[in-house]
Each structure stands twice: as structure tokens, then as C-alpha cells.
Backbone as CSV, one residue per row, in Angstrom:
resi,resn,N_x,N_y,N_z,CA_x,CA_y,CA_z,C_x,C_y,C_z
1,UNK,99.795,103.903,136.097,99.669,105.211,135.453,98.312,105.259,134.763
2,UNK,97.626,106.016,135.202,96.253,106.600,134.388,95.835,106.642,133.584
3,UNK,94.873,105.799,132.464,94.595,107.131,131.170,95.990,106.856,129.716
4,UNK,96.877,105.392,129.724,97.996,105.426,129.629,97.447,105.216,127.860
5,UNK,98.229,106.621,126.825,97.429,106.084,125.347,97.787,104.739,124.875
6,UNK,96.777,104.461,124.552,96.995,102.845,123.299,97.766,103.414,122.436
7,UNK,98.880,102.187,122.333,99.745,102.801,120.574,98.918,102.812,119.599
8,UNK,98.564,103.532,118.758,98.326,104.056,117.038,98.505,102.643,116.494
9,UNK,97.126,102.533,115.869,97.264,101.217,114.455,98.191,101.774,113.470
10,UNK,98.590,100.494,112.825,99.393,101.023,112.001,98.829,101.581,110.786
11,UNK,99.218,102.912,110.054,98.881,103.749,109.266,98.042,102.923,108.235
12,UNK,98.549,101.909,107.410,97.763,100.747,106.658,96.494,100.286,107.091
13,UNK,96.110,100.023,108.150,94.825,99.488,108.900,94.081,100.725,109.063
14,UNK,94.702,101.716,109.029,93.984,103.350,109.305,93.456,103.443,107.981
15,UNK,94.263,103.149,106.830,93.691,103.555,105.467,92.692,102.315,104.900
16,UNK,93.401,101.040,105.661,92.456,100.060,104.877,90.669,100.524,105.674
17,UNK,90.428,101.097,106.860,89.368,101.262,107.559,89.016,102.256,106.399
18,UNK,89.299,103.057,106.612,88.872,104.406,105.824,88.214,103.592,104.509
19,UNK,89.007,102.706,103.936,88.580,102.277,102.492,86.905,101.534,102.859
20,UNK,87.226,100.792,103.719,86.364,99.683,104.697,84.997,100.927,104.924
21,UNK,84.813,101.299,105.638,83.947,102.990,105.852,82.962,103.139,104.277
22,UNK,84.061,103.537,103.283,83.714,104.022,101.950,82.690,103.036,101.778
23,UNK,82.937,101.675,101.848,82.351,100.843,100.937,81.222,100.875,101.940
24,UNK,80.869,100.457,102.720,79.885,100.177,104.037,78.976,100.996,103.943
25,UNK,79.024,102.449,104.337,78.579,103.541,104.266,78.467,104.519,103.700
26,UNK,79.553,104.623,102.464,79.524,105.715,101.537,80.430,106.854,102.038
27,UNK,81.145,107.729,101.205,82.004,108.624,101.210,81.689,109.729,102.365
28,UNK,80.544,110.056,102.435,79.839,111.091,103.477,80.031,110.951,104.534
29,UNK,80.072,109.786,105.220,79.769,108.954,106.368,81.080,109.369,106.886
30,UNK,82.523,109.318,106.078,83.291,109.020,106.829,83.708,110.606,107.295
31,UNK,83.830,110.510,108.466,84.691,111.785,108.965,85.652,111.296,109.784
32,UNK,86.200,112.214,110.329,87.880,112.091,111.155,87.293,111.823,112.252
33,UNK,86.449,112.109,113.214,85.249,111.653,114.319,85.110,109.662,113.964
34,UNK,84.386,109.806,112.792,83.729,108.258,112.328,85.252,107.439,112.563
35,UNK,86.138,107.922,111.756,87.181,106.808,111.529,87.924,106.471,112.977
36,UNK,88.102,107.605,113.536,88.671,107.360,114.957,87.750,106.365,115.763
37,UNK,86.594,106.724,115.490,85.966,105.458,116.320,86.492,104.109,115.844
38,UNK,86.226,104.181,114.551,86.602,102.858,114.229,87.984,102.046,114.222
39,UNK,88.966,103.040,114.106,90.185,102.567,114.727,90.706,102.937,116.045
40,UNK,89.956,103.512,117.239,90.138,104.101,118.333,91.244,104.740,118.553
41,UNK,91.185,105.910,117.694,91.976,107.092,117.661,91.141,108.249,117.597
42,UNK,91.721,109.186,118.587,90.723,110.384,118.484,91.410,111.153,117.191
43,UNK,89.927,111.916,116.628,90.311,112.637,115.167,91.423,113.860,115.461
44,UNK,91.897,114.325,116.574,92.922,114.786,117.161,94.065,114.165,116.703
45,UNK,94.456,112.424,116.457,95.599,111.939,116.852,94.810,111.507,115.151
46,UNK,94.178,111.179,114.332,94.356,111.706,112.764,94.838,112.571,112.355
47,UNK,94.196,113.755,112.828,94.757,115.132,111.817,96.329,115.267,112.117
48,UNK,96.954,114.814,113.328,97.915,115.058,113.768,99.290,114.006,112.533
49,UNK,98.637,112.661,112.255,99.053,112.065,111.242,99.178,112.420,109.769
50,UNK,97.844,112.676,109.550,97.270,112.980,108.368,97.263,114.332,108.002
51,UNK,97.196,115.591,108.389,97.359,116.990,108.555,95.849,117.198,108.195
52,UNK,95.124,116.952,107.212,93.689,117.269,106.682,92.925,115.979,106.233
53,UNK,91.769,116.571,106.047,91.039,115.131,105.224,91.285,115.053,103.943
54,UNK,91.291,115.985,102.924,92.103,115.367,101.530,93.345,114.632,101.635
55,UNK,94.153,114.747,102.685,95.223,114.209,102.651,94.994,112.500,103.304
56,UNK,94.645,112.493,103.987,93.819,110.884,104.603,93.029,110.589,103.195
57,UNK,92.615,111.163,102.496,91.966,110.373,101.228,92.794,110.106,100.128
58,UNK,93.724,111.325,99.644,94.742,111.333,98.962,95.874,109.712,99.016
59,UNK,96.170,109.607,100.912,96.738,108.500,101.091,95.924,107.265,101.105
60,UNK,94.822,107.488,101.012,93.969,106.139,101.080,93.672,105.714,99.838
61,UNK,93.681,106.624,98.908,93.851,106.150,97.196,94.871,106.033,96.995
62,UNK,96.128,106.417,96.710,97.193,105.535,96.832,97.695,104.471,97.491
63,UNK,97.128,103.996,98.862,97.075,102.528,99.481,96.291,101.924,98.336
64,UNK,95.120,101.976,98.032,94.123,101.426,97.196,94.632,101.084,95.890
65,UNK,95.660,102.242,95.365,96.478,101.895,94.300,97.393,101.118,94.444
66,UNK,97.870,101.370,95.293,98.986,99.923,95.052,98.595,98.497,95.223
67,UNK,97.210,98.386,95.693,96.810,97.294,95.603,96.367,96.828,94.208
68,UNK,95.847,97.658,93.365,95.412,97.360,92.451,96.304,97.403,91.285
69,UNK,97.537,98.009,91.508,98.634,97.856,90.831,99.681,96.679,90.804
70,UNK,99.078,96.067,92.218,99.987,94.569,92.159,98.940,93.459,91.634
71,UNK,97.801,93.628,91.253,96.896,92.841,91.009,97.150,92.963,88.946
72,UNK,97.076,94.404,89.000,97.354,94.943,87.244,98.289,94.152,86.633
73,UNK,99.722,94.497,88.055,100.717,93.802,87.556,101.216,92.186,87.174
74,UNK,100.103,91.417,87.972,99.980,90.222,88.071,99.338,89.559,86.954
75,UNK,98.075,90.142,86.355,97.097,90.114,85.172,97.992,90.719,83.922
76,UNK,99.056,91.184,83.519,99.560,91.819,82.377,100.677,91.245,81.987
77,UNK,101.087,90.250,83.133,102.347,90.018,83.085,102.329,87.689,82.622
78,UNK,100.880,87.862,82.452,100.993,86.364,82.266,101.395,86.032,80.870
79,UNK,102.272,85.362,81.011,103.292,84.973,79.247,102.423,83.715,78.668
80,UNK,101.059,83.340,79.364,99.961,82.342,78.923,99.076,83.235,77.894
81,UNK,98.697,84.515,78.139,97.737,85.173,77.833,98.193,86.041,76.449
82,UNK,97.096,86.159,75.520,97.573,87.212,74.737,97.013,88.477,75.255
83,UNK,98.278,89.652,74.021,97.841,90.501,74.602,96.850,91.308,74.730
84,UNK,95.721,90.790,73.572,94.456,91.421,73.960,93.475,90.960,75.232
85,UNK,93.853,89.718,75.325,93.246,88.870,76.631,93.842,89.577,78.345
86,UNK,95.028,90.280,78.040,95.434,90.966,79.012,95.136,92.409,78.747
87,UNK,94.392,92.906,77.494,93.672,93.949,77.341,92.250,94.524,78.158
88,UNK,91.800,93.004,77.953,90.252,93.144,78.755,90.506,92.781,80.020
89,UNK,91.795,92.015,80.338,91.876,92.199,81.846,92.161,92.958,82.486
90,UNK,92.770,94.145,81.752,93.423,96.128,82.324,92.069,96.405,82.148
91,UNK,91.097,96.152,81.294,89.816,97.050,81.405,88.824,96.483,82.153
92,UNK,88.685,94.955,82.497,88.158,94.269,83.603,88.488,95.035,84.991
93,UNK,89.682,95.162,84.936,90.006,95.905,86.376,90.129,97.528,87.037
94,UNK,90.110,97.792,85.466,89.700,99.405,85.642,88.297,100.078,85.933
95,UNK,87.101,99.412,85.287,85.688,99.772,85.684,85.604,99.016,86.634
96,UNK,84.621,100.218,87.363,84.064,99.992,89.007,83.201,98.613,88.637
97,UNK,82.748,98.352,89.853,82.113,97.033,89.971,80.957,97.075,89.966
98,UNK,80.307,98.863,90.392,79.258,98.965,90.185,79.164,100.107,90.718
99,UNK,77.701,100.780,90.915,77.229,102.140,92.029,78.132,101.873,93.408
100,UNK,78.900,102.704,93.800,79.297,103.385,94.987,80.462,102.564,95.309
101,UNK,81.366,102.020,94.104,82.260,101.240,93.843,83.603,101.825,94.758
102,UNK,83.679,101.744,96.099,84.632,102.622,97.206,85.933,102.855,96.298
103,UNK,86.635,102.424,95.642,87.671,102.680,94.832,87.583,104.097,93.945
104,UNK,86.412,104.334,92.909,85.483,104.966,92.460,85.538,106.192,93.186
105,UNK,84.734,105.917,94.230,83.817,106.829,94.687,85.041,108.111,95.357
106,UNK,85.954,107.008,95.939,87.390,107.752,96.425,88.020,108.831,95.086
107,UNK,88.440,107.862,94.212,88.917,108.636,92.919,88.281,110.262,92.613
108,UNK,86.649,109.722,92.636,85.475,111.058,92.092,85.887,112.138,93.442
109,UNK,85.722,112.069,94.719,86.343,113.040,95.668,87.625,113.687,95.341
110,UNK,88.957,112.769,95.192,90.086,113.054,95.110,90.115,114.003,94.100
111,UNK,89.290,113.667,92.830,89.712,114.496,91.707,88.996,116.169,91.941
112,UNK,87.599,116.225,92.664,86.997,117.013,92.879,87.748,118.023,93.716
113,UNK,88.567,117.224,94.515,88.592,118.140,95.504,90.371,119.081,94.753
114,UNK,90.973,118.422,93.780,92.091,118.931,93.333,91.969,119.483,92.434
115,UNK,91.028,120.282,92.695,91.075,121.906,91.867,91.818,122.979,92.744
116,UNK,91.844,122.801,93.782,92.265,123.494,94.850,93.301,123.087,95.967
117,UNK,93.875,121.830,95.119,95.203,120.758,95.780,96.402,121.734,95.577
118,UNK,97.232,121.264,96.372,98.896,122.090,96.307,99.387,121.382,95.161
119,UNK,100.384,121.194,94.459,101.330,121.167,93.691,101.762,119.527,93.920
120,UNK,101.881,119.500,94.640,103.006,117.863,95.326,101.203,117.307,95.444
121,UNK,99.858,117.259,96.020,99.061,116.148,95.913,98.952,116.060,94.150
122,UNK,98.688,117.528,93.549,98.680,116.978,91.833,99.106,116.274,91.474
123,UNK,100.712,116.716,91.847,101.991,115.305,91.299,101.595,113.946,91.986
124,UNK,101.058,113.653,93.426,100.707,112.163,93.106,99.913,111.947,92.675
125,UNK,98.706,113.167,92.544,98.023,112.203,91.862,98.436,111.939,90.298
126,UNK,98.925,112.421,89.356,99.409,112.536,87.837,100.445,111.354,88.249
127,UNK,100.812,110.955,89.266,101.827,109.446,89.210,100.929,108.220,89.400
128,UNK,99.829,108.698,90.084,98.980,107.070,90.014,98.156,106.934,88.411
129,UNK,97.781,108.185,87.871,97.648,108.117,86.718,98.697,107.560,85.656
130,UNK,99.737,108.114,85.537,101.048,107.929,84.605,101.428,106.603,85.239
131,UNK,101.029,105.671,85.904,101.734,104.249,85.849,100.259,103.238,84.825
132,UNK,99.112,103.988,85.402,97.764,103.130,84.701,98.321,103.205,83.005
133,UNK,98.681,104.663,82.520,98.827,104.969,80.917,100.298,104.089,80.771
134,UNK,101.340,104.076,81.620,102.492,103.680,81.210,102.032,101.935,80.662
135,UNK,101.299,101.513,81.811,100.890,100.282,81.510,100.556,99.467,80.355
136,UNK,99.401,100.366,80.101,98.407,100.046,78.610,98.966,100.436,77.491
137,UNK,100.043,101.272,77.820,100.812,101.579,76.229,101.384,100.784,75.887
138,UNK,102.785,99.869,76.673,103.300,99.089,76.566,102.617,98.182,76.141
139,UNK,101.503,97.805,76.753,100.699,96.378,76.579,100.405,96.755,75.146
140,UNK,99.897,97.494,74.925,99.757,98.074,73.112,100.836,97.854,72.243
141,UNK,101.368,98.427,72.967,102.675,98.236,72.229,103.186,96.758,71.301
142,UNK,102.785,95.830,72.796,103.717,94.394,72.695,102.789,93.726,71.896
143,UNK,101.370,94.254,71.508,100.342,93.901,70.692,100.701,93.987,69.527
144,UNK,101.151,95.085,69.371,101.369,95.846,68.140,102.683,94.570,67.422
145,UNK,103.990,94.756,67.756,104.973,94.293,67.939,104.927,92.669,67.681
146,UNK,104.119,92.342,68.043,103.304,90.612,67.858,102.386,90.414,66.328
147,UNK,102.116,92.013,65.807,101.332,91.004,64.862,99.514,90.933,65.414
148,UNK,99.280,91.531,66.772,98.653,90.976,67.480,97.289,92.152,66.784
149,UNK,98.032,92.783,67.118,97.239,93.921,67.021,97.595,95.350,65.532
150,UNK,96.835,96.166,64.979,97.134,96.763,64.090,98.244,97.214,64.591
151,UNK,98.924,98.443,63.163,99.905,99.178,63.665,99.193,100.649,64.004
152,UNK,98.815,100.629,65.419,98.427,101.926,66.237,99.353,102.450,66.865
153,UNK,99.338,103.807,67.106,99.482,104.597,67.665,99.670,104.029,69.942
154,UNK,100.606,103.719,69.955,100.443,102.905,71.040,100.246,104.254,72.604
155,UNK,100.790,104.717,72.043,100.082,106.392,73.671,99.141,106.823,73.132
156,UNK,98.881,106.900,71.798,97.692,108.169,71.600,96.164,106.932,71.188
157,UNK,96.134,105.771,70.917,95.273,104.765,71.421,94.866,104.560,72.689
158,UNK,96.045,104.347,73.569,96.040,104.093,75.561,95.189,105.630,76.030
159,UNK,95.912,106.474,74.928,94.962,108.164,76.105,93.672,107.992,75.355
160,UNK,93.256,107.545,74.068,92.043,107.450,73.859,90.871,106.480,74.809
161,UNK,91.585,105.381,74.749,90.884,104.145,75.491,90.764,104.574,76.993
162,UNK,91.688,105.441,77.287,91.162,105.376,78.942,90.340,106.891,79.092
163,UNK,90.223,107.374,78.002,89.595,108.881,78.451,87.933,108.080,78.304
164,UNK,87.890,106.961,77.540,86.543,106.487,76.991,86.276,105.539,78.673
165,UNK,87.302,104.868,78.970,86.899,104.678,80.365,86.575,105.130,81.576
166,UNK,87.032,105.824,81.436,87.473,107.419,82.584,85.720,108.181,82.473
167,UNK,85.377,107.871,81.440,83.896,108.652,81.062,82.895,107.266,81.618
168,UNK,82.645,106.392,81.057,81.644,105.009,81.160,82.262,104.635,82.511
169,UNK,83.584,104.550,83.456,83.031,104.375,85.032,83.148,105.376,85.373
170,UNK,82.607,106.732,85.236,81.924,107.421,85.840,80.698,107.222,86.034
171,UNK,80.321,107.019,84.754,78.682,107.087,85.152,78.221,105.593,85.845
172,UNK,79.625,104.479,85.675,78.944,103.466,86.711,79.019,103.579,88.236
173,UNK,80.067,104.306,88.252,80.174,104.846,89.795,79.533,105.709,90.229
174,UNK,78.956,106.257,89.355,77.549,107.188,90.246,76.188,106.745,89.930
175,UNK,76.104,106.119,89.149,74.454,104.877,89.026,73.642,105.754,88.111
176,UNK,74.542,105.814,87.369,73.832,106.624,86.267,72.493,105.496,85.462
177,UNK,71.276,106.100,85.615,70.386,105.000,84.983,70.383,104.337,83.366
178,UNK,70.590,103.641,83.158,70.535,103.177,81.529,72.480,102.712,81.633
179,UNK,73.138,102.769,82.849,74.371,102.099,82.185,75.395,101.233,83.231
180,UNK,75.516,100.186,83.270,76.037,99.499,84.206,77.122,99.145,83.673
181,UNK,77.903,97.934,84.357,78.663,97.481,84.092,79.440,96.538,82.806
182,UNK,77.882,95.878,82.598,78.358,94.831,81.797,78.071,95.454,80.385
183,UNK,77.080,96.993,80.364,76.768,97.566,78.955,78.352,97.811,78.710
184,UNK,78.859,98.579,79.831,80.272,99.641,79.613,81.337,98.579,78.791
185,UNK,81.558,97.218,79.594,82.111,96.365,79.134,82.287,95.770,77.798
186,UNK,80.776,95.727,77.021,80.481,95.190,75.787,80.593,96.717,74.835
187,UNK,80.764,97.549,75.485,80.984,99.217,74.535,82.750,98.925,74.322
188,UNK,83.060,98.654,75.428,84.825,98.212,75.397,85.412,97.772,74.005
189,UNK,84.356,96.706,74.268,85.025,95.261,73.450,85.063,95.398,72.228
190,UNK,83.923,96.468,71.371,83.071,96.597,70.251,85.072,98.160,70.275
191,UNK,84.901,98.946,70.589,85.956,99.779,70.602,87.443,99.217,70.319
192,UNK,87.665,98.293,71.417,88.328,97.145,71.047,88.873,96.578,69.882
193,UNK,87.620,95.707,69.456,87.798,94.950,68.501,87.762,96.233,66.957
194,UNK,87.433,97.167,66.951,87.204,98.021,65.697,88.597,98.628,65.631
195,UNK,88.769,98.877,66.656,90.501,100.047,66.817,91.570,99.116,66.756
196,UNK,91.534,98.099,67.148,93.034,97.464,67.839,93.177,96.171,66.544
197,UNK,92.001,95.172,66.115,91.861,94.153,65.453,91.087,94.240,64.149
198,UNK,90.707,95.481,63.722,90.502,95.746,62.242,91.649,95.460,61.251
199,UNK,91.457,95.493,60.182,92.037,95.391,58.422,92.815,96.980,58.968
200,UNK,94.538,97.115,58.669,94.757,98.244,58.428,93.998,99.079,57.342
């Protein structure tokens, strides 16, 4: 029989490429054309999966999240570590790594483009958000609770600390001049240590 189609990679290898793409080449690069080459699927037998390209990105940041959510979960959960030491490791793993940080760079699209998202991509995306905040509160929390840390405000500290992150890897994910990684890091620590480990 002729012409007979190759079965479809599996959806995971479709998103890990896509991620693979980001980093290589940058967000631009990738189109439904590009990726099919690279997983030899015509962008026909994408869209047909995927329905649009926000939605292939949408699912490719949530693949991306759950990776980094079993890594979060792995780093927060060590009963060796205190909990500020598992503080800087939620904020170790939250700033990009640097300019064009594919994780990043995905996020800055996703959010851009959901001004004009349906209802159900908002809601995932406000669920990959609401597990990052559920995280760091608790961890605040168990700070708090220890002695470890002042008596703060354990959600309205976590929405402070990550709106301050949420701002400093931006500008590392777009190469903003005068601020990298390791400044953003030592701005952390100084925030850190003033909010969480001061004299009530």
C-alpha cells in the first residue's frame, strides 16, 4: 500500500520538540510548518491535534510545568533543609536562567497572547499559577510555624514575593541591560532576609 502514514509521535515528544525549538531558535522560529518538520508531521496533522497555535503553546507550558513542578516538589519537600533554604530553592527555580530562557520566553507569549484567550485557557492558566502561590505559602507558612521565620502574613508575603519575581525574570528573560541573574538573585535574598528574618 502506497504513501502508508507513519503513526503520530507521541503528544509529549511533540511538546518536548516544541520546547526543544524555543530554546535552539527562539519563540519566532517555531511554526506549525517548523515543528512538523521536526517531528515529521505535517502542520495539517498538528492543527488537527492541537486546534491552534496558542493551544500547542498553552499545552507545551503546562508539559513544561509539570516538569518543573516535580522538580519544586522534590526541592520543598526535603525534611534535611530549612525552610528558608527551601525558600531560595522555590526562587532558585523560579528565575529564568537567563536571556531567552525557553520556559520564560513560553510563559511571556502565553500571557500575551491571553488577553484574548477563552475562559477554560485562563483557567489553566490561573491553575499553573495557583499551585506556584499554593506552594510558597505553605512553605511560609511552615517557616512561620517553626520559629523560622517572623510572624508574616503567609499569602499576602507569597503574592508579594512572587509579583517582585514575576517583575526581575522578566527583565531577565528579555535581556534587559543592567540585570541578570545573579543581580535578581542577591535583590531576593536582601528582600528575603529584611521581610521573612527581621526583629518583629
Amino acid at each position: 500500500m502506497a504513501g502508508a502514514r507513519k503513526n503520530a509521535p507521541p503528544r509529549e515528544d511533540v511538546l518536548a520538540a516544541a520546547m526543544g525549538m524555543i530554546a535552539e531558535r527562539g519563540l519566532e522560529q517555531l511554526t506549525m510548518a517548523a515543528l512538523g518538520r521536526e517531528v515529521g508531521m505535517s502542520s495539517g496533522h498538528l492543527l488537527y491535534y492541537f486546534h491552534s497555535k496558542d493551544e500547542l503553546l498553552l499545552q507545551a507550558l503546562e508539559w513544561s510545568e509539570g516538569r518543573l513542578g516535580a522538580e519544586r516538589g522534590r526541592l520543598l519537600t526535603r525534611s534535611t533543609a530549612t525552610a528558608r533554604e527551601r525558600v531560595d530553592a522555590y526562587v532558585d527555580l523560579y528565575v529564568p536562567d537567563g536571556h531567552r530562557d525557553p520556559h520564560w520566553t513560553l510563559w511571556l507569549e502565553v500571557w500575551n497572547r491571553s488577553q484574548n484567550a477563552a475562559d477554560d485557557a485562563r483557567d489553566r492558566q490561573a491553575a499553573i499559577e495557583g499551585v506556584w502561590h499554593r506552594d510558597l505559602v505553605a512553605l511560609i507558612a511552615e517557616g512561620v510555624s517553626r520559629g523560622e521565620f517572623r510572624a508574616v502574613d503567609p499569602d499576602r508575603f507569597a503574592a508579594r514575593l512572587r509579583a517582585l519575581l514575576d517583575g526581575f525574570s522578566i527583565h531577565v528573560a528579555i535581556g534587559l541591560r543592567g540585570t541578570d541573574r545573579a543581580q535578581v538573585l542577591g535583590h531576593v535574598r536582601e528582600f528575603l532576609d529584611e521581610g521573612l528574618l527581621a526583629d518583629a
